[in-house]
N, C-alpha and C positions, 0 to 999 in steps of 0.2 A: 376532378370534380369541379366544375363550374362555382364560382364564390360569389355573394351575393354581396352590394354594399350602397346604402351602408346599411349594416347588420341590423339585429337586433341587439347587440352588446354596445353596437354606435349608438344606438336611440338612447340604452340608459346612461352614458358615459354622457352624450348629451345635456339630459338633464341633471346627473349630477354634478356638473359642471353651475346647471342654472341654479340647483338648489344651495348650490357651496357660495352662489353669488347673494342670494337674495335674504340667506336664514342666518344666526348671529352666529361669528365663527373667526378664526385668522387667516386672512386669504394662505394659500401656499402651507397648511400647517394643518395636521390633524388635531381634533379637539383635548386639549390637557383632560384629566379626571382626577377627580382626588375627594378624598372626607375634608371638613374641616369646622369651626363655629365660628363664630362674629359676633364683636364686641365696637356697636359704636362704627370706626370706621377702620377698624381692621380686621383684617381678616387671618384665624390662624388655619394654616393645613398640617393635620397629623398626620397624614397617611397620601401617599402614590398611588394610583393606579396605572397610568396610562399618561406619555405624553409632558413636555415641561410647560409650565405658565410663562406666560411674557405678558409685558406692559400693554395698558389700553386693550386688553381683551376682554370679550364681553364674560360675563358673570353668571348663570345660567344655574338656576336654584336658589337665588338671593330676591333681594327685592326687585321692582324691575328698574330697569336702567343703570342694574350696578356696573360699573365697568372698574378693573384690575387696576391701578395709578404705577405701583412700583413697588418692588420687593426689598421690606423693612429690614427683614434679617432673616438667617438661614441657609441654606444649598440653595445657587443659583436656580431656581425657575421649580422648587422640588417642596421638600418641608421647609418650613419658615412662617415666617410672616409677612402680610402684603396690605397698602394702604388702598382704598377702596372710595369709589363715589359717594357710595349713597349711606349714608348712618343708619343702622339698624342693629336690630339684636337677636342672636342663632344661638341660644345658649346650649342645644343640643346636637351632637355632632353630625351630619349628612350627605351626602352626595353631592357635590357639584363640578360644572362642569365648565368649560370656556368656548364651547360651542357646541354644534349638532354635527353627529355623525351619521352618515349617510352609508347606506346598505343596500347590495344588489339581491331582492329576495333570490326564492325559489335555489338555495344554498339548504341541502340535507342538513337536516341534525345543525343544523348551527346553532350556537345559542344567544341567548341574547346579549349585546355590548354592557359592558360596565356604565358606559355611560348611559344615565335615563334618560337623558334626550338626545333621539336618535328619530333617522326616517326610513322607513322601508320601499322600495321602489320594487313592485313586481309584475312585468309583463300580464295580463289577461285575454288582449283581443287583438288581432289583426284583420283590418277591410279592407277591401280592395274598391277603390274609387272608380276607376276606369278599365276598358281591357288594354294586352298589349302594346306597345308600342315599337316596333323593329328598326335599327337599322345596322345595314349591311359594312363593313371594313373586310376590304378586299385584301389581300398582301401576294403579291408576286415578285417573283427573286430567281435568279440561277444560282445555283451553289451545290455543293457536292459533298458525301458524307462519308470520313473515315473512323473508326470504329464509335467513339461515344462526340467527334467533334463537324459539325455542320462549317462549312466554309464557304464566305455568301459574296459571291465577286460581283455582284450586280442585282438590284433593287429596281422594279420596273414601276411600282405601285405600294405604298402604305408602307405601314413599321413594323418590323421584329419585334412580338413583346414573349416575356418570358408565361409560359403555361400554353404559349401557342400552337395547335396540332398542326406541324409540318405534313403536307399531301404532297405527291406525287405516283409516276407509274412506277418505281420500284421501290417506294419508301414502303416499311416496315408498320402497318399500320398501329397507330397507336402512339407511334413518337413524336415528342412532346421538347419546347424551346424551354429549356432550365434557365438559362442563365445566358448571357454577350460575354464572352470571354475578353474579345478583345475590337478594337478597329471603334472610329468615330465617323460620324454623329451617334448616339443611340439608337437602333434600331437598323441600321444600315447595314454596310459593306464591315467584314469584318470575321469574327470565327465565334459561334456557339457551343454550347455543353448541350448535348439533346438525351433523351432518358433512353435509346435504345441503339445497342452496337449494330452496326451494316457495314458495307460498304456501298457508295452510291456514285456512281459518276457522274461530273457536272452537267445537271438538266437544269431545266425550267419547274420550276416547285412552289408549292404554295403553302401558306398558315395563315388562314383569312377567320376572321370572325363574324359571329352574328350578336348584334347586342339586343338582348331584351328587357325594355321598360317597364314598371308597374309599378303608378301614383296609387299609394297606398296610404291608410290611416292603420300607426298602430296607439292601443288605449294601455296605459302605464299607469297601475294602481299604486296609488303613494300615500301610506300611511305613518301621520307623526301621532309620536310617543314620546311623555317626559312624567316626571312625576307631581308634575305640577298641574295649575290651569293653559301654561305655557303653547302648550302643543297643538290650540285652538288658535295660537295667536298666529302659528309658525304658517299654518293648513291655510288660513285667510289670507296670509302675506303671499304664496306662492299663488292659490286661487287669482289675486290680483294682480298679480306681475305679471301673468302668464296669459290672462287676457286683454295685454297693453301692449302697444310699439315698442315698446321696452324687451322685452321676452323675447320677440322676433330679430330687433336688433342685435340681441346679445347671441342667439344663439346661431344667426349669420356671423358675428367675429369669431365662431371655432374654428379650428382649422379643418380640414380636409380630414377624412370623412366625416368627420363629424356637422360640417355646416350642413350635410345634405337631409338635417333633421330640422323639423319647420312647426313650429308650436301652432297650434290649431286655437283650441280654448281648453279650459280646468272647467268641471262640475264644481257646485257651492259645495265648501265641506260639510261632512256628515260625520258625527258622533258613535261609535259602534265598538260594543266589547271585543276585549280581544282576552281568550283563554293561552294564559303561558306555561311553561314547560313544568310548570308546579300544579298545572291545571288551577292555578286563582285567576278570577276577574281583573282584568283592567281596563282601565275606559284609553281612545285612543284618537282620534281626527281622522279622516279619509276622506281621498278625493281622487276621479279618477283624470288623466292629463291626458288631452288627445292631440297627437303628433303625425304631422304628416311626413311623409318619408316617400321621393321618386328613388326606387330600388331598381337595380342595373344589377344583370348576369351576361358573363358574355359565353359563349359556345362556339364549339369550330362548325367552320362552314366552308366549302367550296366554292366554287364560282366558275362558271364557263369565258371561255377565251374566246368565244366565236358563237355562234346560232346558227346554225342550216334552214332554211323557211322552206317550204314544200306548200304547194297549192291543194289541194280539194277542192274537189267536185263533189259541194255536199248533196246535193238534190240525189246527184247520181248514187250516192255511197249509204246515204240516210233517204230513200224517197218517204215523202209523206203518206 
């Protein structure tokens, strides 16, 4: 089956790559959770949920701009106590967090993260911008096939890639380039693992491709949630970053597949209940991210080695 890229799994990975960049969190680290109160400027955790705390993290349920200084006493990064930014007072115990965690919707039955502030990402719409766009990758080779191994002494045109449908006149249709076993450059002279046993004598053989293009828009609903006013702040900061050179720069430094996803613009956030799995009300941020994406599938294709032209005599053959 033909594989399309980059995905739709590329496009969320994408952005949650932008989201992990832009919303308050430890780069390379999932967000700590835990209970705790505050006293002035420390802070105590009674209780684990998820995750250890570490220094200079942000604080996520406290006042704002609280960030973590260093842990006073207790289990390294666990229960204890932790010296804090900002002075304030939590005399009743609650939820906090050291960042936002990020969620691929459209997951059954999931339920919801321990942590309150969280963001949900889930696919709604794909456009298509333009039609088609084709082109041709020829491969021609002599090589010869003994039960499941292709043996290619000669390369006349293009590259052996694996998934490739090997043609010829007595190839087994269907057989398919697994894997280069062995022989360099890639792609070359050398021996193959092919998905169907034969035997074949050394001919002239082909595994040529067709690539088809489609610039496309897909729309990726992102809903922040936290138990605070927080999650209005989070929806605004993404809304902004994402219709800036900034967005587009970053989301060109992904790697492969993932660069081939190209931030478009964020709708202004919008306010809107959300019923949870207790069926109670909650208020939540949403905003929808339009993302461009040039998507590539390739397919086998053949190609002719020659053209025979023959004339017509159309008048004669067609008269009017």
């Amino acid at each position: 089956m033909p594989m399309i890229s980059p995905t739709q799994s590329n496009a969320q990975a994408a952005l949650s790559s932008f989201l992990s960049q832009v919303l308050p969190g430890v780069a390379g680290a999932q967000p700590a959770v835990f209970s705790g109160t505050i006293s002035g400027s420390l802070l105590t955790v009674s209780e684990m949920f998820t995750g250890a705390i570490s220094s200079y993290a942000p604080l996520l349920g406290a006042a704002p701009g609280s960030i973590i200084l260093s842990q006073a006493s207790g289990s390294s990064g666990g229960i204890g106590t932790y010296n804090i930014s900002v002075s304030q007072i939590a005399s009743n115990s609650k939820t906090m967090a050291t960042g936002v965690s990020i969620i691929a919707g459209q997951q059954n039955r999931a339920m919801e993260p321990v942590n309150p502030f969280f963001v949900v990402m889930t696919p709604i719409r794909f456009d298509r911008f333009a039609t088609n766009v084709d082109y041709s990758d020829d491969v021609k080779f002599v090589g010869s096939i003994a039960s499941n191994v292709l043996t290619v002494t000669h390369v006349d045109t293009g590259v052996l890639t694996p998934g490739a449908t090997v043609f010829g006149a007595n190839v087994v249709a269907g057989t398919t380039i697994i894997y280069q076993m062995t022989g360099a450059p890639i792609g070359g002279i050398g021996t193959y693992q092919v998905s169907k046993s034969q035997t074949i004598l050394s001919e002239t053989l082909s595994a040529g491709w067709k690539t088809l293009t489609q610039d496309a828009q897909i729309t990726i609903q992102i809903d922040f949630h936290s138990s605070d006013t927080t999650a209005g702040d989070f929806a605004q900061t993404v809304s902004t970053a994402l219709r800036d050179a900034y967005g587009v720069d970053f989301f060109a430094s992904l790697a492969i597949p993932l660069n081939g996803v190209v931030p478009l613009y964020a709708d202004d956030p919008v306010q809107r209940p959300f019923v949870n799995a207790e069926n109670q009300f909650e208020w939540r941020w949403s905003l929808d991210c339009r993302l461009e994406v040039i998507q590539t599938i390739r397919v086998p294709e053949q190609y002719s080695d020659s053209a025979t032209v023959t004339l017509v005599d159309v008048p004669a053959i067609f008269p009017a």
